[in-house]
Backbone bond lengths (Angstrom), bond angles and torsions (degrees), N, CA, C in turn:
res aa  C-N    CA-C-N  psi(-1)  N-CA   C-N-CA  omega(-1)  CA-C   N-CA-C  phi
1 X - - - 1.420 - - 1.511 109.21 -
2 X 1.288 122.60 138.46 1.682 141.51 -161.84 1.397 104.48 -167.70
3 X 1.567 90.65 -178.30 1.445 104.13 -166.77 2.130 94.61 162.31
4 X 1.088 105.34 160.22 1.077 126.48 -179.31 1.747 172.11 172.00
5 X 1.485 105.19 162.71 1.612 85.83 161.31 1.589 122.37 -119.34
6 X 1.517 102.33 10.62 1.675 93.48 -170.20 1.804 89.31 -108.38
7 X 1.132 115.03 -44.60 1.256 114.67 170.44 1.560 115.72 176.05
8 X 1.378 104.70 116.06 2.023 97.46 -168.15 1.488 105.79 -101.95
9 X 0.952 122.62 -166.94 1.762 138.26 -147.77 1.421 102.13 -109.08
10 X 1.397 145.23 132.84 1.022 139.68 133.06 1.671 124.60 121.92
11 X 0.905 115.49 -168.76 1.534 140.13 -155.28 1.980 119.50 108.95
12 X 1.349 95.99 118.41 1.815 96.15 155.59 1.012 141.96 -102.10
13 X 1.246 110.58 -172.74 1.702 115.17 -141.61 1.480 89.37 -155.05
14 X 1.601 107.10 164.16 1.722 106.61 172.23 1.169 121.67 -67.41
15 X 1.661 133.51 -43.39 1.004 136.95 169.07 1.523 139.79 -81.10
16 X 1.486 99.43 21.26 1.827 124.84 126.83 1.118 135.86 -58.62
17 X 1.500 100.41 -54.56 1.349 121.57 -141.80 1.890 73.52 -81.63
18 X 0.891 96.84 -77.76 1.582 119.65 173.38 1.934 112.75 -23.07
19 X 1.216 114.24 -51.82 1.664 115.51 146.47 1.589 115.36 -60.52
20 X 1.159 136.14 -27.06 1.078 114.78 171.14 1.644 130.67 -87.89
21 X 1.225 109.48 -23.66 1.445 134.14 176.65 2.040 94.24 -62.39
22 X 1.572 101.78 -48.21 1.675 82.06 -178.17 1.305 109.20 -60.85
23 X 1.426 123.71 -53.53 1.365 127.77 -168.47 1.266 103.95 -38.78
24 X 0.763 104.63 -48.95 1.822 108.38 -161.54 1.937 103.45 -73.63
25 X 1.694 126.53 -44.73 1.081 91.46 170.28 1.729 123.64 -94.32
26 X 1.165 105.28 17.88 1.871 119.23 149.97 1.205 106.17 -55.42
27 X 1.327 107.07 -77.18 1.871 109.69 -143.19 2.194 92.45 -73.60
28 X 1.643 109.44 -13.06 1.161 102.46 -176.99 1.675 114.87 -61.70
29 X 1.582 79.64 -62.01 1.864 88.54 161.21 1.358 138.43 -37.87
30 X 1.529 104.75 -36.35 1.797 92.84 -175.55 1.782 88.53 -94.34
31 X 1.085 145.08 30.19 1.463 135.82 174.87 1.297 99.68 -106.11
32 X 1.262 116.81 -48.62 1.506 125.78 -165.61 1.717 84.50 -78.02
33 X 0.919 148.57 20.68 1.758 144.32 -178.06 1.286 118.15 -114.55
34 X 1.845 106.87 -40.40 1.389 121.84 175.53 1.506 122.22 -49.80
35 X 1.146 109.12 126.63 1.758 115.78 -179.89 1.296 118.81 -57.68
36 X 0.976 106.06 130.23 1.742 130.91 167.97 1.493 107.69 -17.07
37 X 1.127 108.70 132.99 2.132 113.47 -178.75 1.199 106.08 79.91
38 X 1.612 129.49 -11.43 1.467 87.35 -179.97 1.902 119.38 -80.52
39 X 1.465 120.17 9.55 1.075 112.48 -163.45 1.284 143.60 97.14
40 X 1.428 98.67 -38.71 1.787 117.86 174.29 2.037 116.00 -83.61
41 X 1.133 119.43 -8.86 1.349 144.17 169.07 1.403 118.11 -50.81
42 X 1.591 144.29 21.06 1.161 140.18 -136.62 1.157 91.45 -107.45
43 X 1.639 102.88 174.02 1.673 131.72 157.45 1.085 114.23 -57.74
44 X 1.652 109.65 179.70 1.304 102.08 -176.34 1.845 108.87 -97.86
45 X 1.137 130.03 153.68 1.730 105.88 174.40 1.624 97.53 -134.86
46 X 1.122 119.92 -154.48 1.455 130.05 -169.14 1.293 123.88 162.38
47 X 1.473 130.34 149.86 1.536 129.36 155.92 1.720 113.17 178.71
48 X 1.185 90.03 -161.39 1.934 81.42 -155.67 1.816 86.13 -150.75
49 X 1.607 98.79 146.54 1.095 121.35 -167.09 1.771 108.19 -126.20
50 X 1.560 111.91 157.51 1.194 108.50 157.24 1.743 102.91 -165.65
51 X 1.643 79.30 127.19 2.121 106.85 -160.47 1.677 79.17 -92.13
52 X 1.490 99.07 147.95 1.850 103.26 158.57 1.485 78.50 -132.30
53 X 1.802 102.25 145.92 1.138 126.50 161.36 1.316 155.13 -145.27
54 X 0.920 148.68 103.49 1.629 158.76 -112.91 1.808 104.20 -68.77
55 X 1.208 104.98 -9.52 1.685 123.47 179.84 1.125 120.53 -178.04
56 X 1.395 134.39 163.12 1.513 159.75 -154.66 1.888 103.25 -100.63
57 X 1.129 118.10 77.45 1.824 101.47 -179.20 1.246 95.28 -127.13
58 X 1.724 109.21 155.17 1.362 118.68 -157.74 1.602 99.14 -157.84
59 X 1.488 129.98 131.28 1.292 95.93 -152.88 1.491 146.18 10.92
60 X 0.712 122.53 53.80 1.716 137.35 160.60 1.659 105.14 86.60
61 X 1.466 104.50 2.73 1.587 104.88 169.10 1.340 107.60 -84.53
62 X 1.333 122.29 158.97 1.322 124.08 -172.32 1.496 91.69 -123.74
63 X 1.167 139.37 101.63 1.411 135.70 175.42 1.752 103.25 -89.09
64 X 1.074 137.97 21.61 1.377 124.70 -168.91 1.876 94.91 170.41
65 X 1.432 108.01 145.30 1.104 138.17 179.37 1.230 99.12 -107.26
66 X 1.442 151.81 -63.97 1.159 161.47 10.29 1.756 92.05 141.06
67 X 1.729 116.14 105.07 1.345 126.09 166.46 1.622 133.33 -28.11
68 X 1.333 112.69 96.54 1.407 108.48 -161.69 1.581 107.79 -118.17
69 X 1.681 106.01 137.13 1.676 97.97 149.58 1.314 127.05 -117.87
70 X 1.043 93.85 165.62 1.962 94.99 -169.69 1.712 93.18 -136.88
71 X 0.975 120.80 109.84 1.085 148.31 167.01 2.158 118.16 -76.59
72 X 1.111 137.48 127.83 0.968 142.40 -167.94 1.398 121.35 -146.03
73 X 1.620 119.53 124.38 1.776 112.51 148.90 1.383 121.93 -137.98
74 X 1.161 107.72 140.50 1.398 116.02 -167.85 1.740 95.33 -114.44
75 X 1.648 98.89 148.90 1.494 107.13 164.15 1.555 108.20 -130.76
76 X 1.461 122.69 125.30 1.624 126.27 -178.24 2.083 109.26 -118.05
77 X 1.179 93.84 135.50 1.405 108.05 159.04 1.330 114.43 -141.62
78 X 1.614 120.91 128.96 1.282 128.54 157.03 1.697 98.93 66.53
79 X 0.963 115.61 26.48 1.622 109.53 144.35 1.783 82.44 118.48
80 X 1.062 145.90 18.00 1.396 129.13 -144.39 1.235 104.80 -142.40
81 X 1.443 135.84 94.12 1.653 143.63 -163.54 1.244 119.42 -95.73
82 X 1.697 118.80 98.53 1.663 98.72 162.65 1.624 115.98 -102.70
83 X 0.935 110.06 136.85 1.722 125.42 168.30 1.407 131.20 -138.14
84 X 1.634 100.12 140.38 1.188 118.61 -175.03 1.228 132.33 -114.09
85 X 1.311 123.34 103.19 1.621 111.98 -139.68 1.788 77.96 -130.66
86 X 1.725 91.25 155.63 2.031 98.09 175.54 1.544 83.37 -166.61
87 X 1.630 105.36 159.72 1.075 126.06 -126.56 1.660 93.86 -153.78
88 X 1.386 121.61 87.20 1.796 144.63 -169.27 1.748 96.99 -89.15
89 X 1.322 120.49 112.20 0.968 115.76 167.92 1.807 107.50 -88.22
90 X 1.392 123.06 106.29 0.949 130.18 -169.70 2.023 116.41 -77.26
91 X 1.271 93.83 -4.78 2.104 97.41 174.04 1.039 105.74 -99.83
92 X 1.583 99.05 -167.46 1.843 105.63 -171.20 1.415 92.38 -140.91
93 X 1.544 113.08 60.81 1.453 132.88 161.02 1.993 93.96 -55.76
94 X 1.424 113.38 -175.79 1.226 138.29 166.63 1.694 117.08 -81.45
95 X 1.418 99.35 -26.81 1.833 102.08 -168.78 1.846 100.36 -127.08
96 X 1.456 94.48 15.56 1.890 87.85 170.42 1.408 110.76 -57.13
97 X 1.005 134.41 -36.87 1.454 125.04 -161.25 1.146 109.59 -87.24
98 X 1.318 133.15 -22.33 1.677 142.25 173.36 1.968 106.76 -82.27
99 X 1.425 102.13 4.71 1.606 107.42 164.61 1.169 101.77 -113.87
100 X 0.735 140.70 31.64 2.056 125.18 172.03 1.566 89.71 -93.96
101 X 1.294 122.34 135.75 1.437 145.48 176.37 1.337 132.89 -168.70
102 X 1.168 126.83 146.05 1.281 130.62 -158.19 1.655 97.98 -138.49
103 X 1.329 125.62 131.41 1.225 144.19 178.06 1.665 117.01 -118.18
104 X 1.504 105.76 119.43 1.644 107.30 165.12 1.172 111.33 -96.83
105 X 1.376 114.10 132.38 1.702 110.37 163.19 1.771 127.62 -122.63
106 X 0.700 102.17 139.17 1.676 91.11 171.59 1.383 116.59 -142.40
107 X 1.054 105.17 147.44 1.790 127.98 -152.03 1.238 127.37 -108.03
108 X 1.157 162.11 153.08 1.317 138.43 132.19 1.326 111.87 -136.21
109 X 1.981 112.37 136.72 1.470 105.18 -166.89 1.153 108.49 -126.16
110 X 1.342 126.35 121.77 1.777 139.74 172.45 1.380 126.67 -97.20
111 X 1.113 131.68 124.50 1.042 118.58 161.95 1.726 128.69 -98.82
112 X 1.279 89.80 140.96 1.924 91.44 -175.99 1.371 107.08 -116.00
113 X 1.336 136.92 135.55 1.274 134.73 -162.98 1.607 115.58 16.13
114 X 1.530 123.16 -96.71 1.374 102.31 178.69 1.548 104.03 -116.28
115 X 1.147 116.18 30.14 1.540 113.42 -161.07 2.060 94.76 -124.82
116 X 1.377 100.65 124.76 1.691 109.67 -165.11 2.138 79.78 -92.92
117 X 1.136 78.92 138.53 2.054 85.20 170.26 1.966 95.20 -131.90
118 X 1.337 89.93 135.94 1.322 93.57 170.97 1.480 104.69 -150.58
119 X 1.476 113.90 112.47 1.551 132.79 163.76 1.596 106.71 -65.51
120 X 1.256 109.07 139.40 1.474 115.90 164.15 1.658 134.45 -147.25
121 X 1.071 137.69 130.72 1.432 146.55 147.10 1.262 120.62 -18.35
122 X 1.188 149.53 149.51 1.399 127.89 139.45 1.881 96.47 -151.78
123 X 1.203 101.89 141.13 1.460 96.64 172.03 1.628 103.80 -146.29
124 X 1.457 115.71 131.56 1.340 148.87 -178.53 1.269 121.12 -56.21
125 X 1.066 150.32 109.70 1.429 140.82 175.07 0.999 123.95 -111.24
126 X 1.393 159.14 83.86 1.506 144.23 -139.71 1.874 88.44 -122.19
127 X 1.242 96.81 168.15 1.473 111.32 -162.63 2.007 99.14 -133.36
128 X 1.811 95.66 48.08 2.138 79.08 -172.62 1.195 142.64 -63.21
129 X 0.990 137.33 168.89 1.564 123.23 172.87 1.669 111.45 -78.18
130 X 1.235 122.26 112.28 1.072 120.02 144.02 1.719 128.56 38.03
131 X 1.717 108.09 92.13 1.827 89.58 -150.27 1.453 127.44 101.47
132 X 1.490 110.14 -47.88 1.670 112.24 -174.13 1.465 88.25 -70.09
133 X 1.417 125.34 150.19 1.266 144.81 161.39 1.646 107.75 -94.11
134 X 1.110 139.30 86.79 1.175 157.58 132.00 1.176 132.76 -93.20
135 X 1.304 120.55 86.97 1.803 137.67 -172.88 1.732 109.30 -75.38
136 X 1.204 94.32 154.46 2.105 101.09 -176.96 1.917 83.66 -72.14
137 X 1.233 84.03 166.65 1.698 110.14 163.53 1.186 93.76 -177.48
138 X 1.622 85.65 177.98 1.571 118.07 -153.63 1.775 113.17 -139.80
139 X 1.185 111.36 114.60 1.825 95.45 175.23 1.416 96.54 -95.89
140 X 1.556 102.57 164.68 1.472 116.44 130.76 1.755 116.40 -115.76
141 X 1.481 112.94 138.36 1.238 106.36 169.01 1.598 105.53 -123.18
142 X 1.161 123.36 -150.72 1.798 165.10 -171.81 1.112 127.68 169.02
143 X 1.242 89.78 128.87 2.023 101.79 178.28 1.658 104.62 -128.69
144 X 1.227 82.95 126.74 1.500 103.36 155.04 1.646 147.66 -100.30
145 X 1.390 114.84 117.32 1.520 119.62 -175.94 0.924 133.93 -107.93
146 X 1.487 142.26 125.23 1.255 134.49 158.24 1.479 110.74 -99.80
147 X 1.186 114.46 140.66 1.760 124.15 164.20 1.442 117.12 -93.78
148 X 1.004 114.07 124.35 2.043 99.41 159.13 1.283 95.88 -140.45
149 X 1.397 96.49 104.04 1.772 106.41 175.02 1.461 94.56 86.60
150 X 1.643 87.76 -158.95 2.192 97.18 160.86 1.371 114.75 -62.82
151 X 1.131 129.47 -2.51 1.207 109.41 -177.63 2.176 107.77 -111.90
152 X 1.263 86.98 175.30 1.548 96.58 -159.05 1.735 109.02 -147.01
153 X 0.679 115.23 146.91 1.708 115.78 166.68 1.401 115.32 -142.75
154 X 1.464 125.46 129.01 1.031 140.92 -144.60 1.683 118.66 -129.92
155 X 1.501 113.54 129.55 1.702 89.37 171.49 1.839 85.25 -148.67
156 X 1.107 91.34 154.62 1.763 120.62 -163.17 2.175 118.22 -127.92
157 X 1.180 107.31 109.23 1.532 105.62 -159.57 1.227 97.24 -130.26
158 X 1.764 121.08 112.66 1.488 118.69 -152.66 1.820 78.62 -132.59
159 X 1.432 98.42 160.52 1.289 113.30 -178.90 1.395 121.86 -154.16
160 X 1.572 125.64 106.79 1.273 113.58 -159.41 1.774 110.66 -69.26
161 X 1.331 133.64 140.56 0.949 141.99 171.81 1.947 120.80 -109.31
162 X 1.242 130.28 31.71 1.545 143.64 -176.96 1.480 94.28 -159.16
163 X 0.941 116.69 -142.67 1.526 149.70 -172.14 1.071 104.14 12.65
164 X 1.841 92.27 -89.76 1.750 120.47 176.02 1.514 115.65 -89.70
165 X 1.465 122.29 52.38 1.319 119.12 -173.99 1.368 127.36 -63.66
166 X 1.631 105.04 104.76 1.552 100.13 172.94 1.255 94.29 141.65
167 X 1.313 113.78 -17.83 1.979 126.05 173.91 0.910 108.58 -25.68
168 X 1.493 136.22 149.99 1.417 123.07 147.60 1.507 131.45 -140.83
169 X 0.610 139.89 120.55 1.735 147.36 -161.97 1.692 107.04 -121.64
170 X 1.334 98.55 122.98 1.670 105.23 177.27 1.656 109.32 -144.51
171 X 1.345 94.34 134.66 1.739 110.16 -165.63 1.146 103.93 -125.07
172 X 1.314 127.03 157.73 1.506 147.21 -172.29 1.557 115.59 -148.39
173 X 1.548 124.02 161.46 1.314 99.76 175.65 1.628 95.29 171.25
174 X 1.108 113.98 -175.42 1.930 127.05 172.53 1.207 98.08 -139.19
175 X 1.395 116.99 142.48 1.508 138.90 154.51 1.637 110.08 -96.67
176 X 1.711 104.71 162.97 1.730 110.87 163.98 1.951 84.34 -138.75
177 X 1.092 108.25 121.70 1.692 103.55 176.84 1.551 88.13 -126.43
178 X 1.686 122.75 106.84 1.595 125.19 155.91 1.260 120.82 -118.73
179 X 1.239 117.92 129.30 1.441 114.75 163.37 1.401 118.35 -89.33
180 X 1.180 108.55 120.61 1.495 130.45 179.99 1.475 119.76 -47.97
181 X 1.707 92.79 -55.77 1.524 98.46 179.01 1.723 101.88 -156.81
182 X 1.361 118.35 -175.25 1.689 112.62 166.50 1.522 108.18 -38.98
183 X 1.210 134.45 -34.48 1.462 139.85 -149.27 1.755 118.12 -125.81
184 X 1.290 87.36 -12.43 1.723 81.44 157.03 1.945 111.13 -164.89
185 X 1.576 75.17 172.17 1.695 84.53 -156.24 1.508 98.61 -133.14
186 X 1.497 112.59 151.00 1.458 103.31 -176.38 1.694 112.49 -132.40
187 X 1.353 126.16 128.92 1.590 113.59 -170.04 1.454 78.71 -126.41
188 X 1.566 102.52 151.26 1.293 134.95 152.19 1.374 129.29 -145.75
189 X 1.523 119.81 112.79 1.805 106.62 -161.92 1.612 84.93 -123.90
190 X 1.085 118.39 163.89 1.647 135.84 159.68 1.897 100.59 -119.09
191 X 1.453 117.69 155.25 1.192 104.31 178.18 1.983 109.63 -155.69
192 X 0.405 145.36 -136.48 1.431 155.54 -177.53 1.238 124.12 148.59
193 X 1.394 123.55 168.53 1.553 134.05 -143.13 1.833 121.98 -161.89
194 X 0.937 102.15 125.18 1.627 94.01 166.85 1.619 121.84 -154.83
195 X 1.093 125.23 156.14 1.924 121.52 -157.12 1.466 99.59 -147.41
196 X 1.807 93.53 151.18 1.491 93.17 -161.16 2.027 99.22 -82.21
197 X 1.540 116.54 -156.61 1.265 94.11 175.62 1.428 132.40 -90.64
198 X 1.273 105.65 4.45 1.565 125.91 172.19 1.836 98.58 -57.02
199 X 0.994 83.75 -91.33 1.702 87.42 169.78 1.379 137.92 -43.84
200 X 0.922 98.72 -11.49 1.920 107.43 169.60 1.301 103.81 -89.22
201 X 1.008 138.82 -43.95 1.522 156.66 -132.30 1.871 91.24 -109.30
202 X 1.557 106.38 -41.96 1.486 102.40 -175.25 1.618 103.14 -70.62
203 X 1.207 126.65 -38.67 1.615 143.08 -142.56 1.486 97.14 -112.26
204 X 0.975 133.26 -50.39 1.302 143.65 -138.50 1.868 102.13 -108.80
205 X 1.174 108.15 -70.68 1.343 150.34 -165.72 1.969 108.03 90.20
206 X 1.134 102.14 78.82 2.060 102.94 174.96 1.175 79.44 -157.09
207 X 1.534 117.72 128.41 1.580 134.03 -165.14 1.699 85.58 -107.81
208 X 1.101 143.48 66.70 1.670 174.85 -164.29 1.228 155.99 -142.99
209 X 1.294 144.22 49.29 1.228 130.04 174.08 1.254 132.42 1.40
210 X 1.433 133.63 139.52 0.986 125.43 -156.41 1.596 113.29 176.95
211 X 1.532 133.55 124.75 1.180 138.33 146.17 1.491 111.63 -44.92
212 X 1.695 123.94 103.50 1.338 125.49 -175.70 1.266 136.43 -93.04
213 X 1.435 108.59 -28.96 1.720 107.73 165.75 1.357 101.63 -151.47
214 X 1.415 113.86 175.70 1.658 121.75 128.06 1.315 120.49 -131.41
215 X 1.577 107.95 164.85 1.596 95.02 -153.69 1.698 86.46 -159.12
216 X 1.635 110.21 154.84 1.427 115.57 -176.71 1.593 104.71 -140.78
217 X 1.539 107.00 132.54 1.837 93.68 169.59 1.179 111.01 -130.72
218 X 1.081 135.40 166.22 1.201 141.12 172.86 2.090 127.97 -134.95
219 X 1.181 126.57 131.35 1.653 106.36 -155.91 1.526 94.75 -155.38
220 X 1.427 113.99 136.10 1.588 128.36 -176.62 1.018 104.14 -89.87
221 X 1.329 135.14 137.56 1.769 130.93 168.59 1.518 93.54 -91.68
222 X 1.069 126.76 155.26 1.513 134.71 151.50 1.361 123.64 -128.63
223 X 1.250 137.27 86.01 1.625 135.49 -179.19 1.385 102.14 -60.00
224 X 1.369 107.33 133.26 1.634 120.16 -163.73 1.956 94.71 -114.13
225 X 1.596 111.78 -21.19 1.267 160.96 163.84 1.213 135.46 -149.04
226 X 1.219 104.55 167.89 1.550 111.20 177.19 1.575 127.58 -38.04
227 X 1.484 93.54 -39.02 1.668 107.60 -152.45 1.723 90.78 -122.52
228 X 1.384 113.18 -20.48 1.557 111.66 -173.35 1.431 103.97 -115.10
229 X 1.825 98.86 142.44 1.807 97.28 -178.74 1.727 82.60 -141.04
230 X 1.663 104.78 -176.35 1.178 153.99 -162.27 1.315 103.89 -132.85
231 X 1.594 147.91 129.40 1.176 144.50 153.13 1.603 127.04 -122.27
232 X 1.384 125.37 75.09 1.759 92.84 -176.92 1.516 112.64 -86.31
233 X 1.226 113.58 154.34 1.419 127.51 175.45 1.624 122.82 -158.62
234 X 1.359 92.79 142.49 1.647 103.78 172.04 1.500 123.29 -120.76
235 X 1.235 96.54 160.17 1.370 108.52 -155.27 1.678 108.10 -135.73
236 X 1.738 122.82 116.81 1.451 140.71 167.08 1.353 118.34 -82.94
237 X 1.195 119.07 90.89 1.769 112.83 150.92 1.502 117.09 -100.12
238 X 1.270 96.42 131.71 1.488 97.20 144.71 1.640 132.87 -130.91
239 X 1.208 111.87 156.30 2.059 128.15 168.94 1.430 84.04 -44.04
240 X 1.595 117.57 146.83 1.250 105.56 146.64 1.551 105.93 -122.08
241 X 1.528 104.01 -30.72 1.832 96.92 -174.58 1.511 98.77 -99.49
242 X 1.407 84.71 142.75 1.561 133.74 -169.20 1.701 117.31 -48.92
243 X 1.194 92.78 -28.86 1.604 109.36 175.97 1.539 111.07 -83.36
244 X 1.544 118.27 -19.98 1.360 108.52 -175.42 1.267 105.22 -108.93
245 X 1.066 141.78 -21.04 1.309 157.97 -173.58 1.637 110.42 -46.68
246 X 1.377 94.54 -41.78 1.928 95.31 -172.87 1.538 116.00 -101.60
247 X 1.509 100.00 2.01 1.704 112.25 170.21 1.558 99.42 -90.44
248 X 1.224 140.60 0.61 1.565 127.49 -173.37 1.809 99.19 -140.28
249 X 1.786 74.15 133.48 1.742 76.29 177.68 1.998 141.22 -76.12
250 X 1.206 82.98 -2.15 1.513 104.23 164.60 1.375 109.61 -149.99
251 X 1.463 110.49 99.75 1.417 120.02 174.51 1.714 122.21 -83.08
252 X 1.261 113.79 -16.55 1.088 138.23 168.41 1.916 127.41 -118.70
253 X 1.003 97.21 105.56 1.784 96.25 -164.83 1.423 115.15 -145.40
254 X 0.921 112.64 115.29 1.536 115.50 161.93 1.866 114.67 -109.66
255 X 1.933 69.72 136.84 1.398 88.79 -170.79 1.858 99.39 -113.34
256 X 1.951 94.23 144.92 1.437 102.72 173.57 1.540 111.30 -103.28
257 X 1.290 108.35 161.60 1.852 98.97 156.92 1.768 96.33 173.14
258 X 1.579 77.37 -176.86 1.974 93.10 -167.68 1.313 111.94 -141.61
259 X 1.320 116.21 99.16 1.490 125.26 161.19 1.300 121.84 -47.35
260 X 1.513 118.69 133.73 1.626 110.71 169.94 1.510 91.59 -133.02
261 X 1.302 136.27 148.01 1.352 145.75 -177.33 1.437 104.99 178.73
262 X 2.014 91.91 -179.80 1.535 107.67 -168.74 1.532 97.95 -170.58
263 X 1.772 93.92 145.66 1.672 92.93 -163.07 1.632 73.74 -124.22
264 X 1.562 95.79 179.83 1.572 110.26 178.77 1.667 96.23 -154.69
């Protein structure tokens, strides 16, 4: 997820859409193939979300001050995630209209002894005004998890494959995910970030490598029902190196907002 003024991610085309449609009934096929017990074999589930948020941040960049919703639905079977998430800049900033974007992703999550691996898709869609140069792209990433207990530690290694091919962005971090009771749930992750100079230079404008933020969030679940919740949460990034700090207009930002959704 992006948006921008130095330069954001995306727009599609048929022969995306069209690469992603195989992926998806590929990786569907070998899920629905996997032998019995290992866990990854599921139903199908689904639901749809909509975050409002006090600003636009995307790895620890803050491209927007400016009231946003991002609306989302995902559908999963047997370990295998598609989602469609877009991103309404709801003010009347100067560069709202060069943030309207829509993101596909698709997922797939395994677990191997205690370590969850999940490969993923992601492709960019930006909607610019007229003139703005904002091209589609495409990542691939992997993330890796361990759990012990509520807690978790996490690292994330994405790589643009279109646009900015060769980008690279790599994240690290700890989770605490507890549920309190049937009716509430409690997350707290801290995380950090750093990108090679392809990616600074695309996002940023500093043609540089660089350790890029750290950042902490924290978010209440509330089941209102079974299947329906309430979430508010906030979210800390900050710039940390010195060189990028004075190319972005809020290097330091916290953002608020409130999830409302429902899975089935």
């Amino acid at each position: 997820m992006k948006g921008g003024f130095a330069t954001r991610l995306k727009r599609t085309n048929f022969s995306m859409l069209l690469t992603l449609s195989v992926v998806v009934e590929g990786m569907n096929g070998f899920a629905q193939d996997l032998p019995a017990g290992t866990g990854e074999n599921r139903g199908l589930s689904y639901g749809l979300e909509a975050d409002f948020n006090s600003g636009y941040v995307w790895r620890g960049i803050a491209f927007s001050n400016e009231p946003t919703m991002q609306p989302s639905v995902w559908v999963e079977r047997s370990g295998l995630t598609f989602t469609v998430w877009r991103n309404v800049v709801l003010g009347q900033g100067p560069d709202v209209a060069d943030l309207r974007e829509t993101d596909l992703s698709l997922t797939y999550g395994r677990h191997w002894k205690r370590l969850t691996i999940e490969p993923a898709l992601d492709a960019y869609l930006p909607r610019p005004s007229p003139g703005v140069h904002d091209p589609n792209t495409m990542e691939g990433s992997l993330k890796l998890s361990h759990p012990a207990g509520p807690l978790s530690i996490f690292t994330t290694h994405s790589f643009d494959v279109l646009a900015y091919r060769g980008a690279y962005f790599g994240e690290a971090g700890m989770s605490y995910d507890r549920h309190v009771n049937k009716k509430f749930g409690l997350n707290l992750s801290v995380r950090s970030g750093w990108a090679s100079s392809k990616f600074n230079d695309a996002y940023i404008g500093l043609d540089k490598p660089a350790f890029d933020f750290v950042g902490a969030e924290v978010s209440l679940t509330y089941y209102l029902k079974s299947k329906v919740y309430i979430q508010p949460h906030i979210e800390f990034s900050d710039i940390v190196d010195h060189r990028l700090r004075p190319l972005l207009p809020w290097p330091t930002f916290v953002n608020f907002g409130l999830a409302m959704g429902v899975g089935f």
